[in-house]
PAFI-219093 format. One record per atom (N, C-alpha, C): residue number from 0; residue in three letters; chain; x, y, z. Coordinates in steps of 0.2 Angstrom, whole numbers, plus 5000, padded with zeros to 4 digits. Layout:
# residues N
     i    aa   ch      u      v      w
   NUM   Ala    A      X      Y      Z
...
//
This chain:
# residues 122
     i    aa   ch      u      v      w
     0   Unk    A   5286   5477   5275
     0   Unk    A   5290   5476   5268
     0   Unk    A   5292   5483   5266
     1   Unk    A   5288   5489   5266
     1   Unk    A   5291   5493   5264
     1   Unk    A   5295   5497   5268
     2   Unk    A   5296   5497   5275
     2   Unk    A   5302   5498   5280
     2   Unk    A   5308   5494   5279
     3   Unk    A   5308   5491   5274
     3   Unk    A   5314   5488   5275
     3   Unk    A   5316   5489   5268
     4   Unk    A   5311   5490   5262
     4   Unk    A   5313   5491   5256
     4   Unk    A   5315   5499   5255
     5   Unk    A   5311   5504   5260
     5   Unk    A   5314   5509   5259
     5   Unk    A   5316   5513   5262
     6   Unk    A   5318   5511   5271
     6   Unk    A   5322   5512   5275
     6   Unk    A   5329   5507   5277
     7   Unk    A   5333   5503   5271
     7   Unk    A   5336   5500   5274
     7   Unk    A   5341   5502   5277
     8   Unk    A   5343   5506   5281
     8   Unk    A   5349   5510   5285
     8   Unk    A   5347   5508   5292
     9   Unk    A   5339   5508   5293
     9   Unk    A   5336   5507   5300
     9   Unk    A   5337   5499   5302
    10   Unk    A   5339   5500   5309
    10   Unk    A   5341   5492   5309
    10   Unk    A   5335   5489   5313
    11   Unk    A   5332   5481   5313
    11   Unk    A   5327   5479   5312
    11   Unk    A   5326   5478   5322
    12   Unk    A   5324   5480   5325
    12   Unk    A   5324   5479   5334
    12   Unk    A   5320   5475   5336
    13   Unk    A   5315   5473   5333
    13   Unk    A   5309   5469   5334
    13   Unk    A   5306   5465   5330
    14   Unk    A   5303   5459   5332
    14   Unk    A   5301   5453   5326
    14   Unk    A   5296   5456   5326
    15   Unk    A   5291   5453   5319
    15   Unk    A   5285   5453   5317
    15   Unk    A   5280   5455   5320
    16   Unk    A   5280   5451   5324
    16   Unk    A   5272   5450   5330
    16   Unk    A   5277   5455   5337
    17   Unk    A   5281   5457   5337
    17   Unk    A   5281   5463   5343
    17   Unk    A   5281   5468   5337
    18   Unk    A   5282   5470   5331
    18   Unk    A   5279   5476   5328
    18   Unk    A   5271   5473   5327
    19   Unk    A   5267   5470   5328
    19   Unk    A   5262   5472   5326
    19   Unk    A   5257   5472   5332
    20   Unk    A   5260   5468   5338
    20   Unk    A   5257   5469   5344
    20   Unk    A   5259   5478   5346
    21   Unk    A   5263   5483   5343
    21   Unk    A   5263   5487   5345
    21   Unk    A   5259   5490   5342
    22   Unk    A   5258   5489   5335
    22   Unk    A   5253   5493   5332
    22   Unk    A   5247   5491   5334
    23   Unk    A   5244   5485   5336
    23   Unk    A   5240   5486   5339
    23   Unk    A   5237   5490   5347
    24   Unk    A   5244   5490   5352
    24   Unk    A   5246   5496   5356
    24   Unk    A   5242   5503   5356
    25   Unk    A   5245   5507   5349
    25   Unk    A   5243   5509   5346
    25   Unk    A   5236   5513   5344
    26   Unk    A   5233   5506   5342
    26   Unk    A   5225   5508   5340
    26   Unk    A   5222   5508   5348
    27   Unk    A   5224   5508   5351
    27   Unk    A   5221   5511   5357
    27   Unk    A   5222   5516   5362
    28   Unk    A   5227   5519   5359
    28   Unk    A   5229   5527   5360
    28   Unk    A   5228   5533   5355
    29   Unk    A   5226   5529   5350
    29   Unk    A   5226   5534   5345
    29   Unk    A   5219   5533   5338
    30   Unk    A   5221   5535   5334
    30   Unk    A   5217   5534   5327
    30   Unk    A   5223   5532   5320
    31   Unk    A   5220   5525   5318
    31   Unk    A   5223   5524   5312
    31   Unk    A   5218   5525   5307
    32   Unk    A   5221   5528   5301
    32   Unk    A   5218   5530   5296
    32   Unk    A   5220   5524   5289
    33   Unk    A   5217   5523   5288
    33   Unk    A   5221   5519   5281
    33   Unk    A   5220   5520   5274
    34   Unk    A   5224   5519   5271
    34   Unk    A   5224   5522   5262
    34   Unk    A   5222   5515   5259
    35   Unk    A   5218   5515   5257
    35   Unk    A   5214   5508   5253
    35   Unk    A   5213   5511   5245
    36   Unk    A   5215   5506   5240
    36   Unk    A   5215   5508   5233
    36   Unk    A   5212   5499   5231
    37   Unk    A   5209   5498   5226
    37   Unk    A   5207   5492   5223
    37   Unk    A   5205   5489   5231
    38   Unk    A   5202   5493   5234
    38   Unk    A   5200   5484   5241
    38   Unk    A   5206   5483   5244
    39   Unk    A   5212   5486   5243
    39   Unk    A   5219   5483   5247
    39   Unk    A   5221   5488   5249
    40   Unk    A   5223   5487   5258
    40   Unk    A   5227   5493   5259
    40   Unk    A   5236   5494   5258
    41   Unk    A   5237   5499   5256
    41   Unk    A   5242   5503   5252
    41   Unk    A   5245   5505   5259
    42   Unk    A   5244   5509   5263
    42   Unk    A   5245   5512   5268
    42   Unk    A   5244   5513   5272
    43   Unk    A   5244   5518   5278
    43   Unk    A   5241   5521   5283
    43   Unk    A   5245   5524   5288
    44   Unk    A   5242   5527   5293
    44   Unk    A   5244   5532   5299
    44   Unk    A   5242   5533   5304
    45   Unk    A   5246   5534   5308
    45   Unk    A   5243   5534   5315
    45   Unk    A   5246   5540   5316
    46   Unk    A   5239   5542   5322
    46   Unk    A   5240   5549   5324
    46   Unk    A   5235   5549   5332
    47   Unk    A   5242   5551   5336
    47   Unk    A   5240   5552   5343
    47   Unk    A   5242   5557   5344
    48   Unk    A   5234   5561   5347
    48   Unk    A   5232   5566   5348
    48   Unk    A   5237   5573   5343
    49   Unk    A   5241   5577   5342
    49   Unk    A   5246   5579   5339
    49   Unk    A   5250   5579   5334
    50   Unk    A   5252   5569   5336
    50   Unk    A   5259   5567   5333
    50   Unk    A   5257   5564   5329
    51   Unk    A   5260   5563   5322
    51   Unk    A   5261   5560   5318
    51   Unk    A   5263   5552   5321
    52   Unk    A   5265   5548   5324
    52   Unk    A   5265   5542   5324
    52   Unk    A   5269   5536   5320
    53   Unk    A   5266   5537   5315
    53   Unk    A   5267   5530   5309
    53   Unk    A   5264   5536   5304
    54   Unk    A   5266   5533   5296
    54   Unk    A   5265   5534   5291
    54   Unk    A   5269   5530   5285
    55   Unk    A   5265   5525   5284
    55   Unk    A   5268   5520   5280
    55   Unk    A   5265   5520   5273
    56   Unk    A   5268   5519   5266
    56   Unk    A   5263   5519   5260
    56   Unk    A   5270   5513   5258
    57   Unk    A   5263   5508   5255
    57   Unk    A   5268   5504   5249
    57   Unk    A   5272   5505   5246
    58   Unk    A   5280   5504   5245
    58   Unk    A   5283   5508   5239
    58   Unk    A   5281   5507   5233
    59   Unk    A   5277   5500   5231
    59   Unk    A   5272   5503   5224
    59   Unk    A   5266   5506   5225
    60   Unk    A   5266   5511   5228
    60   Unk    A   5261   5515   5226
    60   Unk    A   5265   5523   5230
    61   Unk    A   5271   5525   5232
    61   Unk    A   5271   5529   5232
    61   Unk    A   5273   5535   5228
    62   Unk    A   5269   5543   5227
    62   Unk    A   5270   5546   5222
    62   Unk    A   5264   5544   5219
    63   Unk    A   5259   5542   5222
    63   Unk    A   5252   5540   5219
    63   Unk    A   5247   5545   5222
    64   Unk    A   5250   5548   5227
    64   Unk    A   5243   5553   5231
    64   Unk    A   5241   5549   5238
    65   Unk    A   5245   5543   5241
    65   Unk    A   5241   5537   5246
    65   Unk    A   5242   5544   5252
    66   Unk    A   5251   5545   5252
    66   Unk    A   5252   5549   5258
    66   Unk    A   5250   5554   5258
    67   Unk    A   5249   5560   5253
    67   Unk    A   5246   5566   5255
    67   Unk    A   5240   5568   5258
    68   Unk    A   5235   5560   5254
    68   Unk    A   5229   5561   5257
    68   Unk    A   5229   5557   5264
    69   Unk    A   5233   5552   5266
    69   Unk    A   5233   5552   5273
    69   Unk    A   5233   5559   5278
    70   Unk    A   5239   5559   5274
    70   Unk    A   5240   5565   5280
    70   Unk    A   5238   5572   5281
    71   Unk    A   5233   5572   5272
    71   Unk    A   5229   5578   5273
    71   Unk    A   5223   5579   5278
    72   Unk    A   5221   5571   5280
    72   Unk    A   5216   5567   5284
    72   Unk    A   5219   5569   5290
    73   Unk    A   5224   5569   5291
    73   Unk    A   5228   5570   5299
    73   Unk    A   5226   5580   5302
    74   Unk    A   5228   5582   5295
    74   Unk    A   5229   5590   5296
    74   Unk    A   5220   5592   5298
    75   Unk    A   5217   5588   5294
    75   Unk    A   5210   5591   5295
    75   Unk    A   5207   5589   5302
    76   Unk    A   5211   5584   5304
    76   Unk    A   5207   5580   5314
    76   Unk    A   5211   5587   5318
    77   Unk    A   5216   5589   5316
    77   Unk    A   5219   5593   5322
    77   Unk    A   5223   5600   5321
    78   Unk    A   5222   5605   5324
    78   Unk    A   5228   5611   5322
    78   Unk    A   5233   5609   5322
    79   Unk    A   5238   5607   5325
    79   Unk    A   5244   5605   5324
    79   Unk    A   5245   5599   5323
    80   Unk    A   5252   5597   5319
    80   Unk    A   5253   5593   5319
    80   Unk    A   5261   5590   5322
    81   Unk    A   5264   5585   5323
    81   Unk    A   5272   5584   5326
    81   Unk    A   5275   5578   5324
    82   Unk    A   5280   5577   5321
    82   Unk    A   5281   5572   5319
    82   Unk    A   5291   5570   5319
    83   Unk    A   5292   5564   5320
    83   Unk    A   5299   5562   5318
    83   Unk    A   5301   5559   5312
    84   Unk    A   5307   5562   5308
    84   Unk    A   5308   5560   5302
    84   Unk    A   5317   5558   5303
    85   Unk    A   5318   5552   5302
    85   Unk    A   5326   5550   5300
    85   Unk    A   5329   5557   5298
    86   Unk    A   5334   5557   5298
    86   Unk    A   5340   5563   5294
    86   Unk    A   5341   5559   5287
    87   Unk    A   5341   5553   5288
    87   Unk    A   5344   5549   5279
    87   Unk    A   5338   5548   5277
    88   Unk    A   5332   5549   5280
    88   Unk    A   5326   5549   5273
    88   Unk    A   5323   5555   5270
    89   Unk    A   5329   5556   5265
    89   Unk    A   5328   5562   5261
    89   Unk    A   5322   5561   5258
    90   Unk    A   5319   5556   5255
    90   Unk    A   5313   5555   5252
    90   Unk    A   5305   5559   5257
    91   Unk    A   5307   5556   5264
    91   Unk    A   5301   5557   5268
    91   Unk    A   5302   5564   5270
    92   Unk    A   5309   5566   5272
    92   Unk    A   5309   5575   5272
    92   Unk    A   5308   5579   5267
    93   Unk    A   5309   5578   5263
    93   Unk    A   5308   5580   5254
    93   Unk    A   5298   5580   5255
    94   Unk    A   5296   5574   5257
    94   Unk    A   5287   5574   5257
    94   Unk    A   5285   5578   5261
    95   Unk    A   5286   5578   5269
    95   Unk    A   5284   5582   5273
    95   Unk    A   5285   5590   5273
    96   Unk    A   5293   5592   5271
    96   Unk    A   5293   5599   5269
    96   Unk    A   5288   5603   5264
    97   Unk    A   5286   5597   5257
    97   Unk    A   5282   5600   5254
    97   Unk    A   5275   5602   5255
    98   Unk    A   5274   5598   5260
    98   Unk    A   5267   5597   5266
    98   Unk    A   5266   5602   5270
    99   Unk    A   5270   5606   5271
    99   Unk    A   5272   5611   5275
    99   Unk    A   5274   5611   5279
   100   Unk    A   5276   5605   5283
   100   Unk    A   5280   5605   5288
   100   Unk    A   5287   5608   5291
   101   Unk    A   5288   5611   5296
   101   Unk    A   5295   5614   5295
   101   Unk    A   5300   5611   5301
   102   Unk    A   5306   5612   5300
   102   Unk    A   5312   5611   5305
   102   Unk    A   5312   5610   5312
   103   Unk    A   5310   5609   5317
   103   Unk    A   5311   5611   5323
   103   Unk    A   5318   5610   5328
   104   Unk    A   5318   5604   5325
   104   Unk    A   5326   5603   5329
   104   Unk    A   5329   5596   5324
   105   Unk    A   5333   5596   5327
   105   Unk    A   5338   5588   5325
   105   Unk    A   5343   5587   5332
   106   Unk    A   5343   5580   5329
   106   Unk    A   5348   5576   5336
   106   Unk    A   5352   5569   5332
   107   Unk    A   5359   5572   5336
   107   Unk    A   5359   5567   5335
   107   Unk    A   5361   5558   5337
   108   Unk    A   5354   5556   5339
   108   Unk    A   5353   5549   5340
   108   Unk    A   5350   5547   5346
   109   Unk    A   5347   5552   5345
   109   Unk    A   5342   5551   5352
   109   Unk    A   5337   5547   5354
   110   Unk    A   5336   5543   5349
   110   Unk    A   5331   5537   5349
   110   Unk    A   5333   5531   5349
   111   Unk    A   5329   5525   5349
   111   Unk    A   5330   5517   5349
   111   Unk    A   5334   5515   5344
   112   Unk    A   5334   5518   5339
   112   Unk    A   5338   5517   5335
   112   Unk    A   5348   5520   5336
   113   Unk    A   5346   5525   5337
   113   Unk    A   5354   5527   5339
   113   Unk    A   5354   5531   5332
   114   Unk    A   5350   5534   5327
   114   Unk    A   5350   5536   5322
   114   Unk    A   5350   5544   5321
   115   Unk    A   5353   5548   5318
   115   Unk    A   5352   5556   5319
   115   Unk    A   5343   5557   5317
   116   Unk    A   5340   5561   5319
   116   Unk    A   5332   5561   5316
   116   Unk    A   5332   5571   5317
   117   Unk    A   5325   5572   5315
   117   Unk    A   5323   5578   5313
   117   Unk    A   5315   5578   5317
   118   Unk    A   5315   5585   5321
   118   Unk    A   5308   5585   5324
   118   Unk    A   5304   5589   5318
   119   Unk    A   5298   5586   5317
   119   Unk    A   5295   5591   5311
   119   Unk    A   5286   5594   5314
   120   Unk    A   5286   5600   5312
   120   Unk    A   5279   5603   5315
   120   Unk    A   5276   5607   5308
   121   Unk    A   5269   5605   5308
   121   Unk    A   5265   5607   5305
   121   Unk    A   5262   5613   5308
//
């Protein structure tokens, strides 16, 4: 729900059950961390080995602290950190900059998506 509420530029490449069959993928190459508020989770992140992964928050609850303390949970498991952020998600580049993540490269479309993105390192 919220990749589609807050990235709708990203076009949809896979159903349901092949997105969560890959998340579960996933949990067995890496560590998912999850943001749980009232008993429900809100978000979460995956992080293998280095990279950033996934990082998803509800869009009701983002600008509530769900992702900072994700990812402040990511910064504490490892000295670096690497991740990919869209070029059009100004809101997630806007998050991770303030994070201290900084610039490393951009391309343009070098992924599944065919979408310009941003390499980002903590």
């Amino acid at each position: 729900m919220s990749r589609q509420q807050l990235l709708p530029f990203l076009p949809i490449l896979y159903t349901r059950e092949q997105d969560f069959a890959h998340l579960k993928d996933l949990m067995g190459r890496g560590e998912i961390y999850a943001g749980i508020v009232a008993e429900k989770l809100v978000g979460f992140l995956v992080r293998i080995d280095h990279w950033v992964a996934h990082l998803y928050v509800h869009p009701d609850m983002i600008a509530h602290g769900v992702g900072h303390a994700l990812l402040d949970h990511a910064k504490a498991k490892s000295a670096k950190l690497e991740l990919w952020c869209f070029e059009e998600n100004q809101r997630a580049r806007a998050f991770y900059e303030a994070q201290g993540f900084r610039l490393v490269r951009t391309t343009d479309g070098d992924n599944e998506e065919g979408l310009p993105d941003r390499l980002y390192r903590w």
